[in-house]
Backbone as CSV, one residue per row, in Angstrom:
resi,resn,N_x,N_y,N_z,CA_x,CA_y,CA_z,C_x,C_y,C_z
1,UNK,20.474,78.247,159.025,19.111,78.088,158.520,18.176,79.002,159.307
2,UNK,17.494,79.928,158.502,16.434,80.811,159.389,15.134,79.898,159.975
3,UNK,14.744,80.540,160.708,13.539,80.040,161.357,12.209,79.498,160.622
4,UNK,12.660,81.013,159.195,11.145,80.833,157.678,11.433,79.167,157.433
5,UNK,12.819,79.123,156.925,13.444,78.142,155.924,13.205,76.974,156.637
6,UNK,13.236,76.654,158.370,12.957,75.392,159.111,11.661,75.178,159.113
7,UNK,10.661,76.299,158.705,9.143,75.992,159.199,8.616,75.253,157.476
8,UNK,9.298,76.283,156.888,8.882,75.649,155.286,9.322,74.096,155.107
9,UNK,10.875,73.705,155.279,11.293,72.565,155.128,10.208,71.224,155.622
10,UNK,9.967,72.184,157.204,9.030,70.737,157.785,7.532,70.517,157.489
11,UNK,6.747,71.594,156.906,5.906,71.729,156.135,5.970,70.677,155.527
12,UNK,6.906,70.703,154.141,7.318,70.171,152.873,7.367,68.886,153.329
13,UNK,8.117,68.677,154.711,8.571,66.780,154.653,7.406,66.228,155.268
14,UNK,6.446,66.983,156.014,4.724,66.206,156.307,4.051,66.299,155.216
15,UNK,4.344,66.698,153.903,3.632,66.669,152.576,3.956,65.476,152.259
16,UNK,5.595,65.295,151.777,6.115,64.120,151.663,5.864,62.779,152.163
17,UNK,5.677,62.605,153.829,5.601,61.712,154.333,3.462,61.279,154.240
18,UNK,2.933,62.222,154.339,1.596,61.866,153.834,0.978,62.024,152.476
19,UNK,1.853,62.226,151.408,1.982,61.835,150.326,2.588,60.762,149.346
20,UNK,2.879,59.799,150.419,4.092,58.972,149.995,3.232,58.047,149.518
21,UNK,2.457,57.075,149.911,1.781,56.613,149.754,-0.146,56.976,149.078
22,UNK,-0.219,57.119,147.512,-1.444,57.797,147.236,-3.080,56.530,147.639
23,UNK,-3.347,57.090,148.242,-4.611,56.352,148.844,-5.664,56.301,147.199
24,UNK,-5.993,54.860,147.230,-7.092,54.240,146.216,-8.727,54.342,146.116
25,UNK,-9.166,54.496,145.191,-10.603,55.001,145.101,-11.365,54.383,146.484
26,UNK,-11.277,53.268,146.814,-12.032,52.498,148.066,-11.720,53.891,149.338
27,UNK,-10.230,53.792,149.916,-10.110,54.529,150.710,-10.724,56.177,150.592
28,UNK,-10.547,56.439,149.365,-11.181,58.266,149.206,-12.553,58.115,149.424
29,UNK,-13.370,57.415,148.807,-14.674,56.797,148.820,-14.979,57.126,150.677
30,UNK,-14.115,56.407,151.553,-14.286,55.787,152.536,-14.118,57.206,153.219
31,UNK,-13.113,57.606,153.094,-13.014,59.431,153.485,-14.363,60.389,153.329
32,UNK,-14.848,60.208,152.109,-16.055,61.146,151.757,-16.895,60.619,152.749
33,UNK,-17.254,59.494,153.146,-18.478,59.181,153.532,-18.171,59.219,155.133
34,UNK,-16.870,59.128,155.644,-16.709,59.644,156.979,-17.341,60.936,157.325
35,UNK,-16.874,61.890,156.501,-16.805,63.242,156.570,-18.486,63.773,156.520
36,UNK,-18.922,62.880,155.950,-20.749,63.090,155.562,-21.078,62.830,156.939
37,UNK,-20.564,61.825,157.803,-21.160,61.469,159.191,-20.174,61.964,160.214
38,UNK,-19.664,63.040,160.129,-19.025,63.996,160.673,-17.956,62.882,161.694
39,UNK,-17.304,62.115,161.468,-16.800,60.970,161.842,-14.977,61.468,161.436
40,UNK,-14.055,61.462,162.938,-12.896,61.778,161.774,-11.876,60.370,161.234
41,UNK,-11.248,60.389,160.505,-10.624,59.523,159.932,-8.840,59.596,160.271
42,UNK,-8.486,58.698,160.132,-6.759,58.621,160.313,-6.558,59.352,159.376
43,UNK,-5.599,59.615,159.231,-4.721,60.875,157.815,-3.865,59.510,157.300
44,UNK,-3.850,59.907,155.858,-2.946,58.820,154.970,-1.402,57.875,156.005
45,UNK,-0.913,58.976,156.542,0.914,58.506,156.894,-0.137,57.575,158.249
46,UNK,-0.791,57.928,158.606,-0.890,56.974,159.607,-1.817,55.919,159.306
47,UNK,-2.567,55.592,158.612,-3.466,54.329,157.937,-1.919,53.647,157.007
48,UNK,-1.123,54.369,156.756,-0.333,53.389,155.854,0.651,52.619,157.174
49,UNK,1.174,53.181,158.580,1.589,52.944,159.570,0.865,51.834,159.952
50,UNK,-0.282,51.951,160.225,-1.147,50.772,160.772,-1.060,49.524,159.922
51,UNK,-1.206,49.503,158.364,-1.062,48.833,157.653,0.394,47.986,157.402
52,UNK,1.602,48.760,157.487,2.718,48.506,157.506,2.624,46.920,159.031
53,UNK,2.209,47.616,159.791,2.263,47.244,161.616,1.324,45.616,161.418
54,UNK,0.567,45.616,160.735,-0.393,44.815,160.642,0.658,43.373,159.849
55,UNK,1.033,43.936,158.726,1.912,42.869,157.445,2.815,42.788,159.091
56,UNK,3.698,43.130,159.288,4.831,43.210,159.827,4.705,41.806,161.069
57,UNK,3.693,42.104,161.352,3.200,41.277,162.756,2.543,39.934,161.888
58,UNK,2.531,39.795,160.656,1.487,38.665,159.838,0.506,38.668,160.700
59,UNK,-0.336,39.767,161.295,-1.433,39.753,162.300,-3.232,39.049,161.720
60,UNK,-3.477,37.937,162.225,-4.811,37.547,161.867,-5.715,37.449,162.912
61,UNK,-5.268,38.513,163.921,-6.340,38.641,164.944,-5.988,39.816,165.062
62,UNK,-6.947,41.241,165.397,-6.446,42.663,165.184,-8.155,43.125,165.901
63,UNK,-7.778,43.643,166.731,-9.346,44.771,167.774,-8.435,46.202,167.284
64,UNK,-9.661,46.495,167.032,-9.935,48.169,166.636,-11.149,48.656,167.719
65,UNK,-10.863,49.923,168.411,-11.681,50.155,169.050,-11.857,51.744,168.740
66,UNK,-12.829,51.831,167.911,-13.568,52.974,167.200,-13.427,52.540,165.971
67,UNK,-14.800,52.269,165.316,-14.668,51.738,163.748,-14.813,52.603,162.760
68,UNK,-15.492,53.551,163.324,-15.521,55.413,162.485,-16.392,54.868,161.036
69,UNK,-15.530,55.043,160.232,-16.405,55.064,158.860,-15.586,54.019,157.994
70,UNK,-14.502,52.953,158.778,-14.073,51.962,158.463,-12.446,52.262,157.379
71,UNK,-12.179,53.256,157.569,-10.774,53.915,156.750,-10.044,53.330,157.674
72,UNK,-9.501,53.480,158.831,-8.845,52.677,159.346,-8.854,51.480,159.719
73,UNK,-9.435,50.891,159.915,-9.976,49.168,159.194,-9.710,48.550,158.303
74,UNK,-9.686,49.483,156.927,-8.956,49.062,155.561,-7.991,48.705,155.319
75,UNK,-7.291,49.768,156.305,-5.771,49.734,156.159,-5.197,48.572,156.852
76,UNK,-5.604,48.636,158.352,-5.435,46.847,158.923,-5.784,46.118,158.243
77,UNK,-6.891,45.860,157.696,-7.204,44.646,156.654,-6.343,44.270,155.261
78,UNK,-5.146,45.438,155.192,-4.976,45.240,153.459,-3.399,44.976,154.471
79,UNK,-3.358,45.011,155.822,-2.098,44.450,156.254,-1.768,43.603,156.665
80,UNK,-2.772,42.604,157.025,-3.157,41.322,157.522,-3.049,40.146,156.801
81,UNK,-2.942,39.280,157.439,-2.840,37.822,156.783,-4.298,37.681,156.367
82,UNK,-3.818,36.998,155.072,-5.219,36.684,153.729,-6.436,36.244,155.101
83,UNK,-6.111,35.483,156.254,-7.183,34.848,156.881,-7.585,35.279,158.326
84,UNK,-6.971,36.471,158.326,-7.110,37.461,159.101,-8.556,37.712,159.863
85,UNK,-9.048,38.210,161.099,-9.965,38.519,161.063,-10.016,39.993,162.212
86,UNK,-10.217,41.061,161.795,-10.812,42.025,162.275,-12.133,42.520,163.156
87,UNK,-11.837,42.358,164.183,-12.864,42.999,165.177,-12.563,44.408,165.915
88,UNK,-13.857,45.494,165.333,-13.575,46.523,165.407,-14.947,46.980,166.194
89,UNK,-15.172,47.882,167.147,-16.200,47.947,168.254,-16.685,49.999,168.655
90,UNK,-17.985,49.491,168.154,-18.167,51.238,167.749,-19.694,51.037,168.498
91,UNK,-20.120,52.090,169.632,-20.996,52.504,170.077,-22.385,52.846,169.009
92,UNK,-21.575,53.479,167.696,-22.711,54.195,166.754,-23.172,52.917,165.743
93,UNK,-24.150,52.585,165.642,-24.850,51.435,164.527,-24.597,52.115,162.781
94,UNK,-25.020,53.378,162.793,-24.222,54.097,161.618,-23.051,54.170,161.004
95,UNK,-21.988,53.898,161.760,-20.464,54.011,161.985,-20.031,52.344,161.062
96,UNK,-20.556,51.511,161.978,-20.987,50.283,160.991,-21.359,49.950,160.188
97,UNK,-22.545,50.714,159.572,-23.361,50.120,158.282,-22.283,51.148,157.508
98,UNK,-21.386,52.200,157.699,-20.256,52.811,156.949,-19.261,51.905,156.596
99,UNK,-18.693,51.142,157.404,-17.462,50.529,157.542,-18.069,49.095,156.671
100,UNK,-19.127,48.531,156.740,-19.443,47.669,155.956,-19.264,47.902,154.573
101,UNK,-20.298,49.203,154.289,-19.788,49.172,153.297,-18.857,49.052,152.276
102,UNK,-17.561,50.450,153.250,-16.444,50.279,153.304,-15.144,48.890,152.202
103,UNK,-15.466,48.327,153.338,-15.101,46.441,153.605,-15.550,46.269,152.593
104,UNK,-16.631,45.952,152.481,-17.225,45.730,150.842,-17.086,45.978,149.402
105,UNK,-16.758,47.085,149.061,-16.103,48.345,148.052,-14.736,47.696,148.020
106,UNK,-13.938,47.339,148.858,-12.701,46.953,148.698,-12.676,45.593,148.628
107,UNK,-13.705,44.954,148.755,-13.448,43.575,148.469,-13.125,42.712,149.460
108,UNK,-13.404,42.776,150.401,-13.317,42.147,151.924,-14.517,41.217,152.298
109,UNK,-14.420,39.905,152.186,-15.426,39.238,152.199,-16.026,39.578,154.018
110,UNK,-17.388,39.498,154.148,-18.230,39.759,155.470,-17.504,38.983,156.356
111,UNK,-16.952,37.579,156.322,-15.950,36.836,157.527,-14.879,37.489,158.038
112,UNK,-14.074,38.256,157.028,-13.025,38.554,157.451,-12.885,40.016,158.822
113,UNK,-14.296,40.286,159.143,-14.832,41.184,159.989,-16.025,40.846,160.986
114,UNK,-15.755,40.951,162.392,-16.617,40.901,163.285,-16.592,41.973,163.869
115,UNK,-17.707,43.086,163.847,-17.903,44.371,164.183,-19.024,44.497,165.013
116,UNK,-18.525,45.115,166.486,-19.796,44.926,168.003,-19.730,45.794,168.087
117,UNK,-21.050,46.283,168.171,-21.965,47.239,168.893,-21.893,47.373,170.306
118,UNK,-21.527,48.552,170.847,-21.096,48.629,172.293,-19.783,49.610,173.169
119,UNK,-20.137,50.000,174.001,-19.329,50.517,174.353,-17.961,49.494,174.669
120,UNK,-16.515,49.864,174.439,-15.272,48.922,174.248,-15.088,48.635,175.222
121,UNK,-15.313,49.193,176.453,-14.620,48.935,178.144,-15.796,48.080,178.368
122,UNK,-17.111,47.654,177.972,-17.968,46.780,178.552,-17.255,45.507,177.227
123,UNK,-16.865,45.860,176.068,-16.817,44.965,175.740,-15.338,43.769,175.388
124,UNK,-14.206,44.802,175.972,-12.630,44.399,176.015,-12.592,43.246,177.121
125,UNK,-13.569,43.677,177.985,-12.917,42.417,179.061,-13.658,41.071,178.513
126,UNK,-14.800,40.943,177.323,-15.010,39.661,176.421,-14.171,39.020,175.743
127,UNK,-13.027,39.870,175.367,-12.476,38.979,174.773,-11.217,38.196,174.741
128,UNK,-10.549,37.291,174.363,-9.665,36.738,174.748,-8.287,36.667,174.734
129,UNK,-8.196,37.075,176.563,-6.574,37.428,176.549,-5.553,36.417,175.935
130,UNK,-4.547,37.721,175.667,-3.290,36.883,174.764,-3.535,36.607,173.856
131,UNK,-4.979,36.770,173.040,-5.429,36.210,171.813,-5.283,37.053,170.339
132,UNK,-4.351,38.461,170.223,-4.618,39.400,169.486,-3.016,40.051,169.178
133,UNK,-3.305,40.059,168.020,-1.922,40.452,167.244,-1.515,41.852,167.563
134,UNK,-2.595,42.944,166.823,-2.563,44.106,167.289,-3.883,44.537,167.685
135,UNK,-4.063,45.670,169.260,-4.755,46.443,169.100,-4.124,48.462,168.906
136,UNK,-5.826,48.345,168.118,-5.290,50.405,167.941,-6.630,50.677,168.415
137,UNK,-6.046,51.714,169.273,-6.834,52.096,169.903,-7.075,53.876,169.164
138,UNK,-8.587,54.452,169.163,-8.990,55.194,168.363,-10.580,56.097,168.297
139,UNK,-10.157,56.453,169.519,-11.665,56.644,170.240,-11.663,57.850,171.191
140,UNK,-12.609,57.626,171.913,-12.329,59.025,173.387,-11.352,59.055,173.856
141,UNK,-10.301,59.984,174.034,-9.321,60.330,174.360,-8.791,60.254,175.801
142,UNK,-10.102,60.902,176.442,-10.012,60.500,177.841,-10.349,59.266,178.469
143,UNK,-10.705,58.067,177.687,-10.717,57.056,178.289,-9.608,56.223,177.838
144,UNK,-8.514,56.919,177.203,-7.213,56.123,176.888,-6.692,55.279,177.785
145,UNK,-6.638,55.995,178.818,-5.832,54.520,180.138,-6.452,54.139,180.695
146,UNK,-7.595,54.107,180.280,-8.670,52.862,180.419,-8.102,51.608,179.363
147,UNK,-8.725,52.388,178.437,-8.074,51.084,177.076,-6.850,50.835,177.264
148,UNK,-5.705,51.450,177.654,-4.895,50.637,177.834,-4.403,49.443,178.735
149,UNK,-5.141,49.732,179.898,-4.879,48.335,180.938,-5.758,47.029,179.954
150,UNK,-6.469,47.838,179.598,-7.889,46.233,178.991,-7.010,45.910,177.657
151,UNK,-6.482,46.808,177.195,-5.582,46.402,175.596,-4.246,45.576,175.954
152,UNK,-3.761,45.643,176.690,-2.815,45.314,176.946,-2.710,43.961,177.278
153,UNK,-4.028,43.455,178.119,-4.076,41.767,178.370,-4.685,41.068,177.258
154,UNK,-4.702,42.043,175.866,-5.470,41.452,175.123,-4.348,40.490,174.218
155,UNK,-2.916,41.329,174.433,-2.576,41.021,173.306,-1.072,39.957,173.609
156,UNK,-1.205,39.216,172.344,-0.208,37.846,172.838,1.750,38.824,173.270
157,UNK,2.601,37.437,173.131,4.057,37.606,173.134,4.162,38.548,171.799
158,UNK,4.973,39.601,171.565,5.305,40.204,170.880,4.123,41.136,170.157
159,UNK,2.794,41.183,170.663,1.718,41.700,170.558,2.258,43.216,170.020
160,UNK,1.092,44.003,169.316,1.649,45.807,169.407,-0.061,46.733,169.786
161,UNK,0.311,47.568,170.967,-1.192,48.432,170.737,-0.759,49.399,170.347
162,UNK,-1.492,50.659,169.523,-1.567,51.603,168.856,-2.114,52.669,169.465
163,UNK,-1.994,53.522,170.338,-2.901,54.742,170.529,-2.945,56.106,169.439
164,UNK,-3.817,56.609,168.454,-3.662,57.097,167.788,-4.251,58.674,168.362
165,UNK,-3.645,59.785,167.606,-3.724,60.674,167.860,-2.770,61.594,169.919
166,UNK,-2.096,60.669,169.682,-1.347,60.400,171.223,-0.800,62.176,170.943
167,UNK,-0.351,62.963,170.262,0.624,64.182,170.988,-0.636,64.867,171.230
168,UNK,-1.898,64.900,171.275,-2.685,66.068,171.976,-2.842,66.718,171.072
169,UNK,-2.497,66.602,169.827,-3.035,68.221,168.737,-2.174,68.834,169.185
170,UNK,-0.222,68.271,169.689,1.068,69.368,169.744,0.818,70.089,170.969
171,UNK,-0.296,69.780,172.117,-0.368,70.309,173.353,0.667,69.330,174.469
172,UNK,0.868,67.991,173.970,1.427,67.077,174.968,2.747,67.677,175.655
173,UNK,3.126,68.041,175.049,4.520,68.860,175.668,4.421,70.289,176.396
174,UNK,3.599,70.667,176.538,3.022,71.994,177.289,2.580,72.019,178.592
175,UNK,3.531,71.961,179.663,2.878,72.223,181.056,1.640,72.334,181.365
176,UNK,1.117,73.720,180.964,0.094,74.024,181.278,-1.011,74.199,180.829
177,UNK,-0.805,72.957,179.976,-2.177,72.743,179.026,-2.785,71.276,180.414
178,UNK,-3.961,71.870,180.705,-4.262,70.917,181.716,-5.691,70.254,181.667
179,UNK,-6.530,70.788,180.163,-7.780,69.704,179.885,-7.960,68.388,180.118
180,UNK,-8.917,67.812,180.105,-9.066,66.869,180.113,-8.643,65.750,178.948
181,UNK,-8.830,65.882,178.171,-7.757,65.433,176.812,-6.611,65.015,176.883
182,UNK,-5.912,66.197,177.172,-4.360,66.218,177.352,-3.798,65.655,178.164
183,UNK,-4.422,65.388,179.808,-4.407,65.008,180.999,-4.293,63.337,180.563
184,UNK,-5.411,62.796,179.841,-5.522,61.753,179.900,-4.405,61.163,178.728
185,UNK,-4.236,61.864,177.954,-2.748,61.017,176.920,-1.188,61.575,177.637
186,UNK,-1.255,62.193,178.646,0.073,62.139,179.318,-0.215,61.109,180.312
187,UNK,-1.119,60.748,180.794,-1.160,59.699,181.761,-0.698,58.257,180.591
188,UNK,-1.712,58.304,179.947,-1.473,56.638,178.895,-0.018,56.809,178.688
189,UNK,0.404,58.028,178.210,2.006,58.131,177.590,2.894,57.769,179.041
190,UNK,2.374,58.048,180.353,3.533,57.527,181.130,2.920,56.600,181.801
191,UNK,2.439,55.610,181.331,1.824,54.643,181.601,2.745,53.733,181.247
192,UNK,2.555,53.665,179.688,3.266,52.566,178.901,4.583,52.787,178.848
193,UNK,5.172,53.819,178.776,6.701,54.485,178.727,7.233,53.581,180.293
194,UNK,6.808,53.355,181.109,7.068,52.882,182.494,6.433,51.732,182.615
195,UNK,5.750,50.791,181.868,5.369,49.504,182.024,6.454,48.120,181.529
196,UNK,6.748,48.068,182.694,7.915,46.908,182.069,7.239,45.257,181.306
197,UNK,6.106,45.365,181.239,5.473,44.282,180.100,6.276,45.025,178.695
198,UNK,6.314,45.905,178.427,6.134,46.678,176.919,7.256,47.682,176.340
199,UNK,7.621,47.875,175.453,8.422,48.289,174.705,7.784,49.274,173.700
200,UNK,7.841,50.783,174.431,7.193,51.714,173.400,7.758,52.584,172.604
201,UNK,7.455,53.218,172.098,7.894,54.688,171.090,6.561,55.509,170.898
202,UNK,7.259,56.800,170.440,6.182,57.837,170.296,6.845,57.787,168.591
203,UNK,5.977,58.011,168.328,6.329,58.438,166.600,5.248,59.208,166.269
204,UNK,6.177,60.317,165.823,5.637,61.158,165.062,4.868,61.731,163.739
205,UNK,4.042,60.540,163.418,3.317,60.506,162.373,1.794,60.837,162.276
206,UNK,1.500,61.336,161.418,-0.055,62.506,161.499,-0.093,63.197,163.391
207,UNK,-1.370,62.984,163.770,-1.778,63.490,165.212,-0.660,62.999,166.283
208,UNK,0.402,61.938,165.861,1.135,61.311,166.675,0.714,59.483,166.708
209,UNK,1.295,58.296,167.279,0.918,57.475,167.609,1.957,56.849,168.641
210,UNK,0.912,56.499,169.192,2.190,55.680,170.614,2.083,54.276,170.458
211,UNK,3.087,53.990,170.054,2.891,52.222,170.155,3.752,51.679,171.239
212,UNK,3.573,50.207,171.363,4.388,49.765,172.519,3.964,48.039,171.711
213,UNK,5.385,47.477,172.121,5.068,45.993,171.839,5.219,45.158,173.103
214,UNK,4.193,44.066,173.028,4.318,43.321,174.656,5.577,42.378,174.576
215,UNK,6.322,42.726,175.745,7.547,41.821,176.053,7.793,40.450,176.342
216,UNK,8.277,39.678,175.574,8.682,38.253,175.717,9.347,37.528,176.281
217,UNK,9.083,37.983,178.078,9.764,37.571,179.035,9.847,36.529,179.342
């Protein structure tokens, strides 16, 4: 196989894999209006990941930390148990009155969402450990292993956190890529990779995601 024929193939199978699933007027809706508030959004393969992660866990307690324009919110919410409730925590008051809407358009009654205003590291240590199915984490990059010590006591026996966008934009594997960015998701990545609470993987879906599930020792 030439080198053309391997670059085309893998092209073709990230078409596939973020085409697999066609996203519904709510979610495109929810895309446009990110993009208006210059806000970025998960890519399809990974909102359907989160969603998958959400059913999987029958999760009815779920922290999101960056609520963006509420596309990834949707997807937890359409993975969750009917009585589910979503708390998702965004610095921007705009970001919110998006994601409401959002929620709304799809049919998500206002209970099934508690959305705080605030920075997440003032507001993770509020809430209650062991009490949370999944967190995804989805925000400043460099404060990743921050969120992860505070995510981590959040979440019960068999709990899962999410760091999204984890390979760096394909720099994570590069020595001498030494920004600040990059710095801080090789630290989270050998953080959790070496935390014997947790059980992780890197998967390779959109920007990357690192999950890890808490251990049931």
């Amino acid at each position: 196989m030439t080198s053309e024929t391997h670059t085309t193939g893998s092209a073709g199978l990230g078409d596939l894999i973020e085409g697999f699933l066609p996203e519904d007027d709510p979610l495109t809706v929810a895309r446009l209006r990110a993009q208006e508030l210059g806000c970025p959004s998960v890519d399809a393969a990974s909102g359907a990941a989160l969603c998958f992660l959400a059913a999987a866990l029958q999760a009815r307690a779920v922290v999101e930390i960056g609520t963006g324009g509420g596309v990834s919110g949707l997807h937890l919410l359409r993975g969750m148990a009917k009585d589910g409730i979503l708390t998702s925590i965004d610095i921007e008051p705009e970001y919110h009155r998006a994601a409401r809407t959002t929620f709304s358009a799809a049919g998500f009654a206002p209970g099934r969402t508690r959305l705080i205003m605030g920075r997440a590291l003032d507001v993770l240590p509020r809430l209650t450990s062991g009490g949370y199915d999944l967190v995804f984490v989805d925000a400043a990059r460099v404060e990743y292993p921050l969120y992860y010590e505070k995510g981590v006591q959040l979440l019960r026996p068999g709990g899962v956190i999410v760091f999204h966008n984890a390979l760096a934009d394909g720099h994570l594997g590069e020595p001498g890529r030494r920004d600040p960015e990059t710095m801080a998701l090789r630290e989270v990545a050998r953080a959790v990779r070496e935390d014997e609470r947790l059980v992780p993987a890197l998967l390779p879906v959109g920007g990357g995601l690192l999950v890890a599930a808490a251990a049931d020792h």
